[in-house]
C-alpha positions in Angstrom: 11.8 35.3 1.0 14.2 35.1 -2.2 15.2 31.5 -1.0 11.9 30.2 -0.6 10.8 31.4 -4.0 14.1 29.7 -5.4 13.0 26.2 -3.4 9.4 26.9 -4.8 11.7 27.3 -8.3 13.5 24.3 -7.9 10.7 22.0 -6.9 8.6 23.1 -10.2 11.4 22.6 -12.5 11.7 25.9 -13.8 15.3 26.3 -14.2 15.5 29.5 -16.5 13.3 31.2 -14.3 15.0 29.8 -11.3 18.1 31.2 -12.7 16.7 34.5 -14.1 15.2 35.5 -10.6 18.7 34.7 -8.9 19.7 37.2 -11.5 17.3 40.0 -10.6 18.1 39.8 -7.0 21.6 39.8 -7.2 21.3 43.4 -9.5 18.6 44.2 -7.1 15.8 44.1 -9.8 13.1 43.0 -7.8 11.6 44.0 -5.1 10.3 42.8 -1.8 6.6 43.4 -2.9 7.2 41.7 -5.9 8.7 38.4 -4.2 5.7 38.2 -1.7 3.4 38.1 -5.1 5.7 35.5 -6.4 6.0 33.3 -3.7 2.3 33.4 -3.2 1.5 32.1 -7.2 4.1 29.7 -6.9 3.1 28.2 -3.4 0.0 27.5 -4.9 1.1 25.8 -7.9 3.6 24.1 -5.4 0.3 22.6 -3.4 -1.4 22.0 -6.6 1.4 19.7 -8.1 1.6 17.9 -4.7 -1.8 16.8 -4.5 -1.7 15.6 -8.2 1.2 13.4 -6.8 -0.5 12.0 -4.6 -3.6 10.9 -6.7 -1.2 9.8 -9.5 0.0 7.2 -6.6 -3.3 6.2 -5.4 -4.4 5.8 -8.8 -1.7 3.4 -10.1 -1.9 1.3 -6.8 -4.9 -0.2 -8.0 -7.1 -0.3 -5.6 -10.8 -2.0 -5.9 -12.0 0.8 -4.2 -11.2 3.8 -2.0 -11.1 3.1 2.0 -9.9 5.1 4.3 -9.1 3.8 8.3 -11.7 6.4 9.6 -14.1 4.5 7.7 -13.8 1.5 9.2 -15.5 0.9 12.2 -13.9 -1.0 15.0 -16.9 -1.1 17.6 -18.2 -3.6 14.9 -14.9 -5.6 15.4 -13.6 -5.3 18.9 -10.9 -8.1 17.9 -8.6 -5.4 16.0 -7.2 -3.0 18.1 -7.7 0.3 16.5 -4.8 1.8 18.5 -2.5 -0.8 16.5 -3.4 -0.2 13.3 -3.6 3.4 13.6 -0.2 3.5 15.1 0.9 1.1 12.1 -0.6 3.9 9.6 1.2 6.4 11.2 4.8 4.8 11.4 7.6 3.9 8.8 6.7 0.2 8.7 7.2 0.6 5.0 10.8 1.8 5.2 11.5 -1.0 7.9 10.3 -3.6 5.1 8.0 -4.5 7.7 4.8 -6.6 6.8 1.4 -6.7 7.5 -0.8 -10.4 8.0 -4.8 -10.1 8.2 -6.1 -13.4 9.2 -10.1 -13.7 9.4 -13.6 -15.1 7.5 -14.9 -13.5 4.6 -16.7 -10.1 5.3 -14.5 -8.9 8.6 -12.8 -6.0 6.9 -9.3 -7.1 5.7 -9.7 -6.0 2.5 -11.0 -2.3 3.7 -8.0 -2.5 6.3 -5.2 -3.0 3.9 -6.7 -0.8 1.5 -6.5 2.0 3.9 -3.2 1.2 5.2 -2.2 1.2 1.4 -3.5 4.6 0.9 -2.1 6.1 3.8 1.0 5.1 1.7 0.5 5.8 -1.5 -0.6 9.2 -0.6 2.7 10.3 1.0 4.3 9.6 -2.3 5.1 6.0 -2.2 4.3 3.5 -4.9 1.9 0.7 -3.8 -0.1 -1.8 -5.6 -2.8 -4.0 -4.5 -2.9 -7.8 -6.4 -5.3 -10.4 -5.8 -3.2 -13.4 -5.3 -4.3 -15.4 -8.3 -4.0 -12.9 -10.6 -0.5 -12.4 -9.0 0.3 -16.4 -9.7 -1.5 -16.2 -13.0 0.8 -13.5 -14.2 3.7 -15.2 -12.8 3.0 -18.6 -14.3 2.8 -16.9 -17.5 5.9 -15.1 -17.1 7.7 -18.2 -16.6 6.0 -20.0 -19.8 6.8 -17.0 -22.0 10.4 -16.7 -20.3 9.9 -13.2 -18.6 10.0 -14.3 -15.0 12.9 -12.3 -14.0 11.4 -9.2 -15.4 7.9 -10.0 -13.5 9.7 -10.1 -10.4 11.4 -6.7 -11.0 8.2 -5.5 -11.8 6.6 -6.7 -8.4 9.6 -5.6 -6.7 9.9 -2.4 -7.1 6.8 -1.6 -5.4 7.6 0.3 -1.5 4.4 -1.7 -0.5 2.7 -4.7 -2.7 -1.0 -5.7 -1.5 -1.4 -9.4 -1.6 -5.3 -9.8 -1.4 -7.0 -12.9 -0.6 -4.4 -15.6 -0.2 -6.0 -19.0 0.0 -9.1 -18.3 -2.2 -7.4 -20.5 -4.7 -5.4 -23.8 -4.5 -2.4 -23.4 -6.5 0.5 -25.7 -8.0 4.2 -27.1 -6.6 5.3 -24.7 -9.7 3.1 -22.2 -8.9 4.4 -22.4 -5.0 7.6 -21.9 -6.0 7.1 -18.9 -8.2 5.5 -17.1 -5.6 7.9 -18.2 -2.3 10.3 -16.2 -5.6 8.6 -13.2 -4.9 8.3 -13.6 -1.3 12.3 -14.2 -1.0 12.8 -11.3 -3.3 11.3 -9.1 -1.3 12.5 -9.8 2.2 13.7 -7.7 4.1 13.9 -5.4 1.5 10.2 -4.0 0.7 7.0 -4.6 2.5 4.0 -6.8 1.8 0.3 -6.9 3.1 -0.9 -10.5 2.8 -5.2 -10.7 3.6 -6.4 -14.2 4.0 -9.3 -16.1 4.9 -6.5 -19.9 5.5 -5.0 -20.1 9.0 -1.3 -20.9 8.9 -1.6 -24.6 9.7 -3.8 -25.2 6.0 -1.8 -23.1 4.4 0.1 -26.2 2.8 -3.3 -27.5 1.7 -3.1 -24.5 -0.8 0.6 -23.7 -1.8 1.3 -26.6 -3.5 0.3 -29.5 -0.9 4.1 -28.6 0.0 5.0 -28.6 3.6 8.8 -27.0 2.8 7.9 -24.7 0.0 5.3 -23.2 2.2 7.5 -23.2 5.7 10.4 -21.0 3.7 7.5 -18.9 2.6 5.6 -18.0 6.0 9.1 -17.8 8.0 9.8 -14.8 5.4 6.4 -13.7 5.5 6.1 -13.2 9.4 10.0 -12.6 10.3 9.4 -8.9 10.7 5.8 -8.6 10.5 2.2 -7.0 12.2 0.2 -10.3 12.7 -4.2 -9.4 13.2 -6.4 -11.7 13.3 -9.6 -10.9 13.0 -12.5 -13.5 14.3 -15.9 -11.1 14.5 -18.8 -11.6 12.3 -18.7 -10.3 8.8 -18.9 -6.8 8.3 -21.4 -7.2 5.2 -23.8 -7.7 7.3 -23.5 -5.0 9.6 -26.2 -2.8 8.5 -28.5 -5.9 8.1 -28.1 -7.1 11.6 -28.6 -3.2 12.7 -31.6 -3.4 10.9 -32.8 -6.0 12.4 -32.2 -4.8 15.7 -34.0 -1.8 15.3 -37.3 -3.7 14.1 -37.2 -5.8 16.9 -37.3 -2.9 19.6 
């Protein structure tokens, strides 16, 4: 009992009392009955200071919106294999600097995907942050003009898992290419990323740059050590208007 109060202690920061309990116990000052009362406060304020942590993470990661993978629903889009992703939510890809590629139209979920993928994450105590991809260039090209490129890269890197939302959207510049493949290289093999785009691989020239080399050095470090889905059902915006539908015609 006396150890776990101590951990309990320890974990809170309370270092006078930490050391004024091991105090009592060792003059035998305190008895059993008063630990159990102890422990029981402090394990509460123990739970409570964990599940602030893990708001404070989903909070600065971000996100457009709050998605969870049980909210998704996979009958809609027999293409992603729920057992996958749920198997990817439940691993360490994170610590394996593994990432994550969602390939489809606009509307099929990649957006809700990653997002839940990123809060499975972030809630565990990990920093995350979800970007769309030009606001990520936009804040890289003006890091470079204002000579604080170096210090936007740290910034990016030190996230455990960055969110790279709809890659392709835009068409961006050879400098701007070369900026983000910065990024990319930076993070390889070191951290994890989750790209989402609507651009097979093949056009993805057509929007880094019109650069065939820039954009092969980028997707070889992208996709190295990587979970590839791509998703090719209908768009899940729709859902409940084609459901609706169904139901008026019967």
């Amino acid at each position: 009992m006396i150890n776990e109060v101590l951990d309990q202690l320890v974990y809170l920061k309370l270092k006078s009392a930490h050391a004024y309990l091991k105090e009592l116990h060792i003059n035998d000052c305190i008895s059993q009955n008063e630990l159990k009362g102890l422990n029981k406060v402090l394990k509460k304020e123990v739970e409570a200071k964990e599940e602030n942590n893990k708001l404070y993470n989903v909070k600065v990661a971000a996100f457009p919106f709050i998605r969870k993978i049980e909210d998704y629903d996979f009958s809609f889009q027999p293409t992603v294999d729920e057992n996958k992703i749920r198997n990817l939510i439940e691993s360490n890809f994170y610590l394996d600097a593994t990432n994550v590629v969602f390939i489809g139209n606009p509307g099929v979920g990649k957006t809700h995907l990653a997002v839940a993928i990123g809060y499975s994450v972030a809630i565990q105590r990990n920093s995350v942050y979800f970007i769309k991809f030009y606001r990520l260039i936009r804040n890289l090209k003006q890091a470079y003009n204002e000579g604080e490129l170096e210090k936007k890269l740290k910034l990016y890197f030190k996230y455990k898992l960055l969110i790279i939302d709809e890659v392709g959207f835009n068409e961006i510049s050879p400098l701007e290419s070369k900026l983000f493949f910065q990024l990319i290289d930076m993070r390889y093999t070191k951290r994890s990323t989750i790209f989402t785009s609507n651009i097979t691989f093949d056009k993805w020239p057509n929007i880094l740059g019109q650069d065939e080399m820039i954009t092969k050095a980028i997707l070889d470090r992208i996709l190295h050590y990587s979970y590839l889905f791509n998703i090719t059902g209908p768009s899940y915006r729709i859902k409940d208007k084609l459901k609706l539908n169904k139901t008026e015609e019967s």
